[in-house]
C-alpha positions in Angstrom: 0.0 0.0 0.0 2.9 2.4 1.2 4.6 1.5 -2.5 0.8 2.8 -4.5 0.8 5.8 -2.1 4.3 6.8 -2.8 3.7 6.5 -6.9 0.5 8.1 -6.3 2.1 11.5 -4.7 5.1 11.4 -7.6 2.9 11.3 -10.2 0.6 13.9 -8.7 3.7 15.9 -7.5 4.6 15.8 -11.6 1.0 16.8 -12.7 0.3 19.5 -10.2 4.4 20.5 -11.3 3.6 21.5 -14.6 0.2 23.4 -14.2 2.3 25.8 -12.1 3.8 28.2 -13.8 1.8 28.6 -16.8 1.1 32.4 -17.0 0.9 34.3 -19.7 4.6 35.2 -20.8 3.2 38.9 -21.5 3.2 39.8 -17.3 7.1 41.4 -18.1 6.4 43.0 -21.0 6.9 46.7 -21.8 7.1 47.8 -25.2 6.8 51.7 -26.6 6.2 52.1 -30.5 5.1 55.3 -32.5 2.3 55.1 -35.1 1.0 57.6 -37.6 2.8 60.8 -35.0 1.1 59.3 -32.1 3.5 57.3 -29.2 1.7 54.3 -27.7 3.2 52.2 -24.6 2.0 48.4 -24.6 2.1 46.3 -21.4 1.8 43.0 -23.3 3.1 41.6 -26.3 -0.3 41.1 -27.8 -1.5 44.2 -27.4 1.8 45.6 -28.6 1.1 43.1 -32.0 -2.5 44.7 -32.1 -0.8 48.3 -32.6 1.5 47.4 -34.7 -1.4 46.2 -37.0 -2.9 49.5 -35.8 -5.2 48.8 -33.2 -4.0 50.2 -29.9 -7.1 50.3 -28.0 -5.1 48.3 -25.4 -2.0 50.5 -25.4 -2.1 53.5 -22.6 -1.3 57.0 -25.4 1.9 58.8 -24.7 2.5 61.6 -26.6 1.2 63.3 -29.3 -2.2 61.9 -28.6 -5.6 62.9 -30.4 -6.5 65.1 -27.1 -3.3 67.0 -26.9 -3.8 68.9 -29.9 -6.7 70.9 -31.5 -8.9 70.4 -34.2 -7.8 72.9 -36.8 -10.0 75.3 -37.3 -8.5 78.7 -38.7 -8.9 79.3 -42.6 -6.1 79.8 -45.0 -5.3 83.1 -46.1 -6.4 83.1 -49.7 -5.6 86.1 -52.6 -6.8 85.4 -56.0 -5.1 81.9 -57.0 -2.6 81.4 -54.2 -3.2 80.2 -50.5 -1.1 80.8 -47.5 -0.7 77.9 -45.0 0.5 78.2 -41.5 2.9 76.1 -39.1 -0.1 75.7 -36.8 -2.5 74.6 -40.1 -5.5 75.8 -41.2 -8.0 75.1 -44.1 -9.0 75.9 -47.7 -10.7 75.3 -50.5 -9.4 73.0 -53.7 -11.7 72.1 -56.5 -14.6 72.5 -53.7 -13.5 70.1 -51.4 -11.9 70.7 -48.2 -8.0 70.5 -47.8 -6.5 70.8 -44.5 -2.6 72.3 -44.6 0.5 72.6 -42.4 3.8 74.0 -43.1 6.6 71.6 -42.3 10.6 71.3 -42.7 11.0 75.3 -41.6 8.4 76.4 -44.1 9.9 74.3 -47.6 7.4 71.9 -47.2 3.7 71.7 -47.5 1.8 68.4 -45.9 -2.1 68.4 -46.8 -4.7 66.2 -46.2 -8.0 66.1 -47.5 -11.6 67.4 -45.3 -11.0 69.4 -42.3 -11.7 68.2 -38.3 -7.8 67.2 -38.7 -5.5 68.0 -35.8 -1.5 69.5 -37.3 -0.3 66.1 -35.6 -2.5 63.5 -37.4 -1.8 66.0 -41.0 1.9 65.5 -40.3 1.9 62.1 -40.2 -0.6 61.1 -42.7 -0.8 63.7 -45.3 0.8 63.9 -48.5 4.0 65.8 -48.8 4.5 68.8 -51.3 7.1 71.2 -52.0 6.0 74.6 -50.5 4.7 77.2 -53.9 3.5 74.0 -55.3 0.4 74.4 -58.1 -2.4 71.6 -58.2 -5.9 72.1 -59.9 -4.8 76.1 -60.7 -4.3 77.0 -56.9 -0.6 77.6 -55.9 0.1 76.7 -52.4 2.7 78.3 -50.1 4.0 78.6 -46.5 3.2 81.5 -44.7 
C-alpha cells in the first residue's frame, strides 16, 4: 500500500508541477512604439502586435495623442489663386473640397490632407508631402 501511495504522490507531485507556472509570458512586458505621429506604450506583447497592425485600444497614449492637440479650425489666407498655410495649419478650399494644410521642414514643405476636423499632428503624419509654392488644380500653395 505504502509502495501505491508513494507512486501516487510522484505522479501527482509531476501533474500539479507543470500546471504551475503557466502564465501568460506577456506579465514582463513593456514595449513603446510610434504610429501615424502618435506614441503608444503596450504592457503585453499582444496588445503591442494589435498596434503594430494599428489597433492600440489596449495601449495606454503617450505623446502626441488625439486630445493633446486641437482640431484645426483657422482658414487659410487666400488672394486670388494662391493660399497661405500656417505652421499651426489651417483650411481651404481645392476644387470645392476641403484641404487641411501645415507648413513643415521650416516652411519648404507643405503636408495636406483632404476634409477638415484634422489635428496639425494627425496632418503630419498622414498627409501627403508637397514642396512649398506648389500648383495643383490652378491653386498655388505656399508657407506662410
Amino acid at each position: 500500500m505504502r509502495k501505491i501511495f508513494m507512486a501516487f504522490s510522484l505522479v501527482a507531485m509531476f501533474v500539479l508541477a507543470g500546471c504551475g507556472g503557466g502564465g501568460s509570458s506577456d506579465s514582463s512586458f513593456s514595449g513603446t512604439l510610434t504610429s501615424g505621429g502618435v506614441t503608444y506604450h503596450c504592457t503585453s506583447q499582444s496588445a503591442y502586435n494589435d498596434c503594430q497592425g494599428g489597433d492600440c485600444s489596449r495601449c495606454s497614449c503617450q505623446s502626441g495623442c488625439p486630445g493633446d492637440a486641437p482640431v484645426i479650425t483657422d482658414h487659410c489666407s487666400v488672394d486670388g489663386s494662391s493660399v497661405a498655410v500656417t505652421d499651426e495649419g489651417c483650411i481651404f478650399q481645392m476644387s470645392g473640397n476641403n484641404q487641411t494644410g501645415v507648413c513643415v521642414s521650416s516652411g519648404s514643405a507643405v503636408r495636406l490632407l483632404s476634409g477638415a476636423g484634422h489635428t496639425a499632428p494627425h496632418v503630419i503624419a498622414t498627409g501627403s508631402q508637397f514642396s512649398s509654392g506648389f500648383t495643383m488644380n490652378g491653386v498655388t500653395v505656399n508657407c506662410e
